[in-house]
Backbone as a chain_set.jsonl record, in Angstrom:
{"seq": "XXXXXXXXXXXXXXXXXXXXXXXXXXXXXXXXXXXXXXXXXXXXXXXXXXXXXXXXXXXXXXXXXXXXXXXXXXXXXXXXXXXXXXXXXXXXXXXXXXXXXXXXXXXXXXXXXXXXXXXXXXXXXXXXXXXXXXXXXXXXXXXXXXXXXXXXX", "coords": {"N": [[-23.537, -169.079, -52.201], [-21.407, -169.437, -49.265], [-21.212, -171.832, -46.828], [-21.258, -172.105, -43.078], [-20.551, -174.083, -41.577], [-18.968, -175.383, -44.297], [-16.962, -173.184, -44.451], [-15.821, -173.495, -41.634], [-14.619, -176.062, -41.757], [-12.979, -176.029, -44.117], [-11.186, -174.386, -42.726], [-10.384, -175.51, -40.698], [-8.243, -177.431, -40.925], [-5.785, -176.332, -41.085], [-2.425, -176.304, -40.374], [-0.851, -175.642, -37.372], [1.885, -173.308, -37.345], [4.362, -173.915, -36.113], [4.202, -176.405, -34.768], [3.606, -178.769, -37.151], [2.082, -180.9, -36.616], [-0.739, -180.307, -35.752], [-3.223, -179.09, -35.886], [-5.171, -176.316, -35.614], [-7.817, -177.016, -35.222], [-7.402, -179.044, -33.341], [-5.252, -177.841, -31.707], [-7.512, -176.017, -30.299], [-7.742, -173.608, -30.799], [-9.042, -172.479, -33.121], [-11.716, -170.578, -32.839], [-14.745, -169.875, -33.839], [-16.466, -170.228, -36.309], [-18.422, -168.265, -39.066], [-20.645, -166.456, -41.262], [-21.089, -163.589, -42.385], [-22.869, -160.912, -44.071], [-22.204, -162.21, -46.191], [-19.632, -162.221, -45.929], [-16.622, -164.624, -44.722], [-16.326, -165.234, -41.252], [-13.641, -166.137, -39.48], [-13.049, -166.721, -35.843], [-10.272, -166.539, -33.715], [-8.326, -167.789, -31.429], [-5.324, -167.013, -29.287], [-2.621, -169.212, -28.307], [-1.244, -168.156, -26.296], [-0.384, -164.956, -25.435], [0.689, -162.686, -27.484], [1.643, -164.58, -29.258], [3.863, -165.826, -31.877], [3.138, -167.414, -34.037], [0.883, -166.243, -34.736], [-0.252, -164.186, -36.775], [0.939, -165.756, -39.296], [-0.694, -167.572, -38.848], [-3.13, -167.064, -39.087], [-3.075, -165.513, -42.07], [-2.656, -167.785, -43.429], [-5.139, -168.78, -43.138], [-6.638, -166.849, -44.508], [-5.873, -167.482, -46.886], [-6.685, -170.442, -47.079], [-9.59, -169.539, -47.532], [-9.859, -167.927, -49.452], [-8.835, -169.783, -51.74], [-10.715, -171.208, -52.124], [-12.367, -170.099, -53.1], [-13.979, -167.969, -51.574], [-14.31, -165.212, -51.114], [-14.253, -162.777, -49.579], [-13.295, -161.988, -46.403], [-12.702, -162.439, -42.942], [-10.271, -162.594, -39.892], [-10.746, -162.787, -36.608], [-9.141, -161.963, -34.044], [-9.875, -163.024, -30.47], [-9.071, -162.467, -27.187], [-10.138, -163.413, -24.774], [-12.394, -165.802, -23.598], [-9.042, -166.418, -21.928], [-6.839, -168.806, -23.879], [-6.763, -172.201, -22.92], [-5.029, -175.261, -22.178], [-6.978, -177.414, -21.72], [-8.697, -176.7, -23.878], [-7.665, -178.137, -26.291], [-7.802, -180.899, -28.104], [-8.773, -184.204, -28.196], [-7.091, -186.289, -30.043], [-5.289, -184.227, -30.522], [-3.654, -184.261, -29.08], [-3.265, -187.112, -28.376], [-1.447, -187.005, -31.185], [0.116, -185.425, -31.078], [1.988, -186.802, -28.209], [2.765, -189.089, -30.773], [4.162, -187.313, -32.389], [6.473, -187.338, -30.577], [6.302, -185.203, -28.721], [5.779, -184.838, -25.266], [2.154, -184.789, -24.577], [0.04, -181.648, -22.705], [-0.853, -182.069, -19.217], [-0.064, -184.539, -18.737], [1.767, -184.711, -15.994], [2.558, -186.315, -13.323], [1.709, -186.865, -10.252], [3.773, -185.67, -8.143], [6.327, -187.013, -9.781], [7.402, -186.741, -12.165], [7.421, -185.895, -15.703], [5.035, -187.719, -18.295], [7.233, -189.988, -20.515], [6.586, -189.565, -23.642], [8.195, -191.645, -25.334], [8.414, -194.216, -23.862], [6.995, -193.998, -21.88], [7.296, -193.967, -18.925], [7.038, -191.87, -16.195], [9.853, -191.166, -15.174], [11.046, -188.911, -15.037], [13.062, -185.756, -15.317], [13.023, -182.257, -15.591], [14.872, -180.208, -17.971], [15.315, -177.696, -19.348], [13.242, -175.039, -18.985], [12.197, -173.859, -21.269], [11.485, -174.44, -24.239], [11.167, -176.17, -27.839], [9.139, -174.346, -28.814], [7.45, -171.356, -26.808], [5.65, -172.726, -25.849], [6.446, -175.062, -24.691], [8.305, -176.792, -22.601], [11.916, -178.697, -22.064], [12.745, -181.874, -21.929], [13.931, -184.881, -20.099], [14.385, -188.208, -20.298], [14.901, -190.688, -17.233], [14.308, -193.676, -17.142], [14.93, -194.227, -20.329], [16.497, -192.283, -21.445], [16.137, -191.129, -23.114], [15.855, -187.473, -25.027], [13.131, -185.011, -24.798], [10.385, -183.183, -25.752], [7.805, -181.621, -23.739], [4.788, -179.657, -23.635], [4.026, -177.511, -21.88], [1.14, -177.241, -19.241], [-1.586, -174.893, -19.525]], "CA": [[-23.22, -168.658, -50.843], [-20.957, -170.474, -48.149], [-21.931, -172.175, -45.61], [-19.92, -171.786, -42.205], [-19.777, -175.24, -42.234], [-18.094, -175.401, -45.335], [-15.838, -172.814, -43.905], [-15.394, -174.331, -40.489], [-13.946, -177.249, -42.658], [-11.674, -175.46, -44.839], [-9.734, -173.69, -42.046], [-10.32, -176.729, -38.925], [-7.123, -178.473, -40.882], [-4.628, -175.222, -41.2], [-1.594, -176.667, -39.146], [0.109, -174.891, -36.287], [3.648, -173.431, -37.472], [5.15, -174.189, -34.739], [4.172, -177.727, -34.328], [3.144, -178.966, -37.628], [1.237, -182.537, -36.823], [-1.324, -180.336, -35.42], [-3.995, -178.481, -36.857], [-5.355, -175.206, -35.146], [-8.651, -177.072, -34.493], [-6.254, -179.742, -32.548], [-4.819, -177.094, -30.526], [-8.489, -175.576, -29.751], [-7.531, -172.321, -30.489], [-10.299, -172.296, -33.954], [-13.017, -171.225, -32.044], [-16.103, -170.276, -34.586], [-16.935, -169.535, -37.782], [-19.736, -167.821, -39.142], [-20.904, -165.81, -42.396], [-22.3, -162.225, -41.961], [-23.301, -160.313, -44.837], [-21.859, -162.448, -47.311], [-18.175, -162.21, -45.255], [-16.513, -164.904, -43.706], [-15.272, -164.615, -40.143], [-13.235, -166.688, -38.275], [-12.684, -166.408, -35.192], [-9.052, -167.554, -33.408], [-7.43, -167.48, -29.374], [-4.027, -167.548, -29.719], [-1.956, -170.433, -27.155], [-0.485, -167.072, -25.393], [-0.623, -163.5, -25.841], [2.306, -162.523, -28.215], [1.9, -165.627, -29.857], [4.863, -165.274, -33.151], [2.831, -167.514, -35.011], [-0.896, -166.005, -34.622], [0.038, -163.579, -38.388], [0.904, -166.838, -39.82], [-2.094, -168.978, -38.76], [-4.452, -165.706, -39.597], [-2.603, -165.503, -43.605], [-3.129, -168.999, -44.155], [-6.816, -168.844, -43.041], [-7.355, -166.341, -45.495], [-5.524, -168.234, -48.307], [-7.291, -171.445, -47.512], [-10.655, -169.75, -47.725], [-9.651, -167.24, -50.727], [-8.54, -170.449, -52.698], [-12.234, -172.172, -52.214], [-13.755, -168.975, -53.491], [-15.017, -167.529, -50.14], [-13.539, -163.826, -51.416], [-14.76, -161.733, -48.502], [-12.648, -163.075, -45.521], [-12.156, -161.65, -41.865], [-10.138, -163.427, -38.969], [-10.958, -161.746, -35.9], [-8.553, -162.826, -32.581], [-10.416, -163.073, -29.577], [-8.156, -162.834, -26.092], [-10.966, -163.434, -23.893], [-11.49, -166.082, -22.051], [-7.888, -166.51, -22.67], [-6.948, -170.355, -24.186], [-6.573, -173.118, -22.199], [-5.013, -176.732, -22.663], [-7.579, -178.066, -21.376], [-9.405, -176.759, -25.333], [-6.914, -179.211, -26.63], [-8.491, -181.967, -28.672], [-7.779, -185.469, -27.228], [-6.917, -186.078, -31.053], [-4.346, -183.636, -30.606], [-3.147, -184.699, -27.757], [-2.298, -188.438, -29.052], [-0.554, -186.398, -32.172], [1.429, -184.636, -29.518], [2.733, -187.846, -28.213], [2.959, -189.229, -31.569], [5.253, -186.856, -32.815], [7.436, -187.014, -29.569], [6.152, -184.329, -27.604], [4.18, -185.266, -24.141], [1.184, -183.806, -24.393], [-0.296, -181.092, -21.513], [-1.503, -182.869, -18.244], [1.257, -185.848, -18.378], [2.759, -184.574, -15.368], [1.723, -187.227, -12.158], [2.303, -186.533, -8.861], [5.897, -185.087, -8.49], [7.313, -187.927, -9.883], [8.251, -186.409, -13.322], [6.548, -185.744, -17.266], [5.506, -188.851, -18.611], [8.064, -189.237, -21.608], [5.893, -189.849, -24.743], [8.466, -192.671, -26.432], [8.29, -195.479, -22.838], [5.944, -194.032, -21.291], [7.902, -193.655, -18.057], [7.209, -190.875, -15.629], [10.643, -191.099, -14.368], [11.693, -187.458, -16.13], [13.503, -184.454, -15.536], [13.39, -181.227, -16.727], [15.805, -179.718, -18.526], [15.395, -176.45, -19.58], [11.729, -174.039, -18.888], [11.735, -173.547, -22.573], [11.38, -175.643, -25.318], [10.995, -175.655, -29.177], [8.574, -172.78, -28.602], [7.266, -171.138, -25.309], [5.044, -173.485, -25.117], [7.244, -175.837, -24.524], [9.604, -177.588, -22.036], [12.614, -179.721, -22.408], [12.764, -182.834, -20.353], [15.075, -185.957, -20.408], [13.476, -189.541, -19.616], [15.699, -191.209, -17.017], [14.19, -194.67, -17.926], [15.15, -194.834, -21.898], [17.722, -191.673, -21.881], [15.5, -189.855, -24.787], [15.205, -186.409, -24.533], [11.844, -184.764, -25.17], [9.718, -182.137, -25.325], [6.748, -181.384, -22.872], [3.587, -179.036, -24.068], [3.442, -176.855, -20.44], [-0.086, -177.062, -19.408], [-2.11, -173.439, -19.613]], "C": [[-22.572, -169.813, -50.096], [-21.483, -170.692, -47.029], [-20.798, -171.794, -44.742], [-19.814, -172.988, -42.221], [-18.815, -175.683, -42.966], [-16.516, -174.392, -44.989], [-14.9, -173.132, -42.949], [-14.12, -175.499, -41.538], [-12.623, -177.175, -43.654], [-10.452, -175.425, -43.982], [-9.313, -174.92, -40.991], [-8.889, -177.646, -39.365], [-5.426, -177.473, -41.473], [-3.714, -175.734, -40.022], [-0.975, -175.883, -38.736], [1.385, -174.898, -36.887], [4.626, -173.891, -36.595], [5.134, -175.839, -34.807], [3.164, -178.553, -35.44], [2.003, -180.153, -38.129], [-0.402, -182.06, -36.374], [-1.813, -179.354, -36.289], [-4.935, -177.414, -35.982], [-7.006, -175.779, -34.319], [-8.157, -178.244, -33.232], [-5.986, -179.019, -31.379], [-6.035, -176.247, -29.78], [-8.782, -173.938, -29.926], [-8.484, -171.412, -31.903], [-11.759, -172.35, -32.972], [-14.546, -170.763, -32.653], [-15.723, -169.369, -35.99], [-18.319, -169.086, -38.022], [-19.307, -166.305, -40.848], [-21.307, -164.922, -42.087], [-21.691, -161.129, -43.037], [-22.704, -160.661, -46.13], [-19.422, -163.0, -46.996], [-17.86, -163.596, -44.125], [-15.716, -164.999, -42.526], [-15.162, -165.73, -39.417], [-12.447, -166.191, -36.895], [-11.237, -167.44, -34.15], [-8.86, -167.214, -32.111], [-5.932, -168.16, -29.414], [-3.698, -168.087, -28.01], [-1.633, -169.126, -26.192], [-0.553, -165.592, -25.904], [0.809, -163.386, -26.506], [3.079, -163.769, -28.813], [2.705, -165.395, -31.318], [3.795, -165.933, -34.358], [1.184, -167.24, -35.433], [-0.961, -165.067, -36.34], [0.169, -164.513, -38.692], [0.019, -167.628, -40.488], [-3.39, -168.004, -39.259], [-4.216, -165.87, -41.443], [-2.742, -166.806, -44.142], [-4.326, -169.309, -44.267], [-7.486, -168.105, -43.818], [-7.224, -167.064, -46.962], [-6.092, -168.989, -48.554], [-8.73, -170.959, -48.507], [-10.529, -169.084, -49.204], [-9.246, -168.906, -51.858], [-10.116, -171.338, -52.997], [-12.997, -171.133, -52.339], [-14.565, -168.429, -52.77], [-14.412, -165.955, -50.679], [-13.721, -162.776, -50.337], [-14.292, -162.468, -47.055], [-12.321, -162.169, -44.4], [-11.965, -162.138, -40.645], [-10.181, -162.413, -37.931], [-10.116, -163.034, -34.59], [-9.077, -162.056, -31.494], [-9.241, -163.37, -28.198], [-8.858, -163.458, -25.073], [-12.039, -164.473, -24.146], [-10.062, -166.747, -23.241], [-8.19, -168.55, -22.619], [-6.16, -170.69, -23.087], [-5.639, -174.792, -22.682], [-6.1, -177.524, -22.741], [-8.822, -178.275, -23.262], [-8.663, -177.62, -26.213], [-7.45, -180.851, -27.201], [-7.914, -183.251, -28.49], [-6.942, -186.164, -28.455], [-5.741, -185.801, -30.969], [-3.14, -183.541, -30.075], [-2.283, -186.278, -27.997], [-1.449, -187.896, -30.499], [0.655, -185.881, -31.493], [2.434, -186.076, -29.644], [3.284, -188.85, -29.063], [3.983, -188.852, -32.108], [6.491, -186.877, -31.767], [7.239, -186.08, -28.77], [5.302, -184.817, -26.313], [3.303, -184.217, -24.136], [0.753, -182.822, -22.884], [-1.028, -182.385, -20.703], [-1.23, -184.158, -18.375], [2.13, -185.693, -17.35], [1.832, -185.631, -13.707], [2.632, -186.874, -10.869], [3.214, -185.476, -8.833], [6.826, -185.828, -8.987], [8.031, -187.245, -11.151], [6.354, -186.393, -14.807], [6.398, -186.917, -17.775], [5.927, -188.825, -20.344], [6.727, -190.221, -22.694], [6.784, -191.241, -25.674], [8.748, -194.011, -25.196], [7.858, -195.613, -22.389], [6.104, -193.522, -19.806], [7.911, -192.395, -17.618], [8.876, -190.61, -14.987], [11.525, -190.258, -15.014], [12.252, -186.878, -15.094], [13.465, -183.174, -15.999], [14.494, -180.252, -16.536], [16.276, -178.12, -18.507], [13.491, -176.207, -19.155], [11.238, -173.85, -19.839], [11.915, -174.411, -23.784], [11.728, -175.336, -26.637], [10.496, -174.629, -29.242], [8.507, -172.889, -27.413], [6.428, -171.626, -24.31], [5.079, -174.789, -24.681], [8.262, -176.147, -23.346], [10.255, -178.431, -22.42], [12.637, -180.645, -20.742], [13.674, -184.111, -20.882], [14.149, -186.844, -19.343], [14.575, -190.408, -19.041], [15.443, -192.931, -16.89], [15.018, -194.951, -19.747], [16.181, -193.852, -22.161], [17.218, -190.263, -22.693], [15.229, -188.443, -24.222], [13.541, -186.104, -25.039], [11.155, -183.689, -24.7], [8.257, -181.657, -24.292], [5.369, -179.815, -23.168], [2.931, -178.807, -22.412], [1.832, -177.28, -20.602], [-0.545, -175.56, -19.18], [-3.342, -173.466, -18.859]], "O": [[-23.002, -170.963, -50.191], [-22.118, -169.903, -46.329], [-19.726, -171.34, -45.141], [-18.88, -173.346, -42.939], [-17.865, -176.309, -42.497], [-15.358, -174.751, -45.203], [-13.675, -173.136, -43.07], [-12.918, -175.349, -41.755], [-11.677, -177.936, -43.858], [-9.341, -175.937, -44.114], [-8.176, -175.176, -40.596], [-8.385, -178.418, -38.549], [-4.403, -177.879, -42.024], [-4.1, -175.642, -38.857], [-0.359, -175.182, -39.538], [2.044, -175.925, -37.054], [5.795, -174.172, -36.857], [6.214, -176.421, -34.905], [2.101, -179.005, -35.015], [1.388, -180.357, -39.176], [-1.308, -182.888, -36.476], [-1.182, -178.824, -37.203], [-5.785, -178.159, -35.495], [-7.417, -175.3, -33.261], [-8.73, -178.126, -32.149], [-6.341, -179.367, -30.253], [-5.727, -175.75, -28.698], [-9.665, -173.245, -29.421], [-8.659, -170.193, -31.905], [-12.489, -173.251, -32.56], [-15.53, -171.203, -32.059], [-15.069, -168.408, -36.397], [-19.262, -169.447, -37.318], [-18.325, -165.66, -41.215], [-22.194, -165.114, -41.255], [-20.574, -160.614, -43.018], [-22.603, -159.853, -47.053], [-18.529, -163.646, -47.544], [-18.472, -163.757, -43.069], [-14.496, -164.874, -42.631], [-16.077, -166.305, -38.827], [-11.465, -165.449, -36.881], [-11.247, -168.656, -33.958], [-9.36, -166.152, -31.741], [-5.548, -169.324, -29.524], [-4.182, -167.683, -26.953], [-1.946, -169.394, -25.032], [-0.881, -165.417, -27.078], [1.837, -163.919, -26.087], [4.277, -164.036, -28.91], [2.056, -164.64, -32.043], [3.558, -165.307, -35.391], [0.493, -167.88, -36.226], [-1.873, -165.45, -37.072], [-0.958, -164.934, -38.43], [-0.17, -168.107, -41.606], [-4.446, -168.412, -39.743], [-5.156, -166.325, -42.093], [-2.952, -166.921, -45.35], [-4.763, -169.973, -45.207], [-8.679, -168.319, -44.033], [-8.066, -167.194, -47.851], [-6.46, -169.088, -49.724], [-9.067, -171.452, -49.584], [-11.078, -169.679, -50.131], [-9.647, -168.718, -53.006], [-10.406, -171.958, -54.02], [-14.126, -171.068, -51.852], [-15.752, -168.305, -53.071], [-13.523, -165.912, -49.829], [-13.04, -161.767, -50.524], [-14.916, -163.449, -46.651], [-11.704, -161.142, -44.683], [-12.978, -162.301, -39.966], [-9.755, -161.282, -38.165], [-10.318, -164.222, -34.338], [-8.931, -160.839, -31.377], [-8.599, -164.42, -28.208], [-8.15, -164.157, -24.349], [-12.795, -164.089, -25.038], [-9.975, -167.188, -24.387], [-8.959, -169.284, -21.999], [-5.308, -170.052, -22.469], [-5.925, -175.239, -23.792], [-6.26, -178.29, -23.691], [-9.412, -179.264, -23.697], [-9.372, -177.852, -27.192], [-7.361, -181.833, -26.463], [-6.702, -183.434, -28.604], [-5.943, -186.73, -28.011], [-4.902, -186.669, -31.211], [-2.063, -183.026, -30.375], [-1.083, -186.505, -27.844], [-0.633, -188.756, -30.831], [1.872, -186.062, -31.543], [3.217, -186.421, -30.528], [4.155, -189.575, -28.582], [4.844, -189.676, -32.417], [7.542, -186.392, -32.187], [8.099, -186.008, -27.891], [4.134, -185.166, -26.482], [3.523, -183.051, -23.809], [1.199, -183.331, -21.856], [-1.576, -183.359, -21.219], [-2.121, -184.975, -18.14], [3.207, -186.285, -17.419], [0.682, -185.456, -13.304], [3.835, -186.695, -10.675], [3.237, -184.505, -9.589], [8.017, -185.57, -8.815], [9.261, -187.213, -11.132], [5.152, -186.659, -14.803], [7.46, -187.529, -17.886], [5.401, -188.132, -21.215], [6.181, -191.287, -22.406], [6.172, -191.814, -26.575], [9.389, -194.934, -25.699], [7.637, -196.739, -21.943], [5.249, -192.755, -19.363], [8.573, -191.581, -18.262], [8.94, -189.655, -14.213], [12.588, -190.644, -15.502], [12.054, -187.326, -13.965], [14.041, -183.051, -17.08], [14.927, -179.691, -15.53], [17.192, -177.545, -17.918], [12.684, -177.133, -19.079], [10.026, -173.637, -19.866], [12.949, -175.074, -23.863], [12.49, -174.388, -26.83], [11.178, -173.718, -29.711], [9.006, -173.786, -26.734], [6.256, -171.463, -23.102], [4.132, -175.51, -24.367], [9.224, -175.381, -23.399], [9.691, -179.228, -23.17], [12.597, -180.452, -19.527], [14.035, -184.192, -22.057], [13.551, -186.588, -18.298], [15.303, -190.964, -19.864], [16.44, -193.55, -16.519], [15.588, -196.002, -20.041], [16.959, -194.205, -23.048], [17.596, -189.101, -22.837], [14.559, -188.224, -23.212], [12.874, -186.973, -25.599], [11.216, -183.256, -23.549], [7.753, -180.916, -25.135], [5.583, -178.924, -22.346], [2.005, -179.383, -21.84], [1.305, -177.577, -21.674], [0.29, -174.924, -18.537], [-4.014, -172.442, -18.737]]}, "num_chains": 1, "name": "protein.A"}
């Protein structure tokens, strides 16, 4: 028999299609596991309603666990309470900025986004939409770089 533990663990490092440095428990949006009657169920909250890659992140969560011999597998998406940034793992958050994106809740004052490669609040934004929708484009008028911004929710 599996533990949820053991399950928790499997799926907690399935990375976000969208934004592959991160890993679903990263983005906050893995929010329990649990065994019942031999079945296990995870449960997910997708970043937004009509999230493209929530089929994705569900088919890989079965694959992980189907490949570690869990055979009885059922992801159940939960809308309610809808996700937040704020579930955002601080983890996930220096990966963010890592890869070039500023993470949520980098925006200070009114001065601007602070850009993730100088550090410099002294942004712009660009466009409303980004790589995905959860995304903005912004341009750092310190260093020039463009860059992406991870709206806050």
């Amino acid at each position: 028999m599996v533990s949820a533990a053991e399950a928790w663990a499997t799926v907690a490092a399935v990375p976000d299609p969208e934004i592959p440095v991160l890993t679903i428990e990263d983005l906050g949006i893995l929010r329990e596991v649990s065994v019942e009657d031999g079945c296990v169920v995870v449960t997910i909250t997708p970043t937004y309603l009509g999230c493209p890659a929530l089929d994705v992140i569900a088919e890989e969560i079965a694959s992980r666990l189907h490949d570690r011999g869990m055979g009885r597998v059922q992801v159940r998406t939960v809308l309610s309470p809808a996700w937040t940034t704020d579930w955002m793992s601080e983890d996930g958050r220096r990966k963010l900025r890592d890869y070039g994106i500023s993470p949520p809740g980098q925006t200070l004052l009114q001065l601007g986004v602070r850009c993730p490669h100088c550090g410099s609040v002294d942004s712009h934004e660009r466009s409303r939409f980004g790589a995905t929708a959860c995304q903005a484009q912004y341009v750092c008028r310190a260093c020039l770089e463009p860059f992406d911004y991870f709206k806050d929710h």
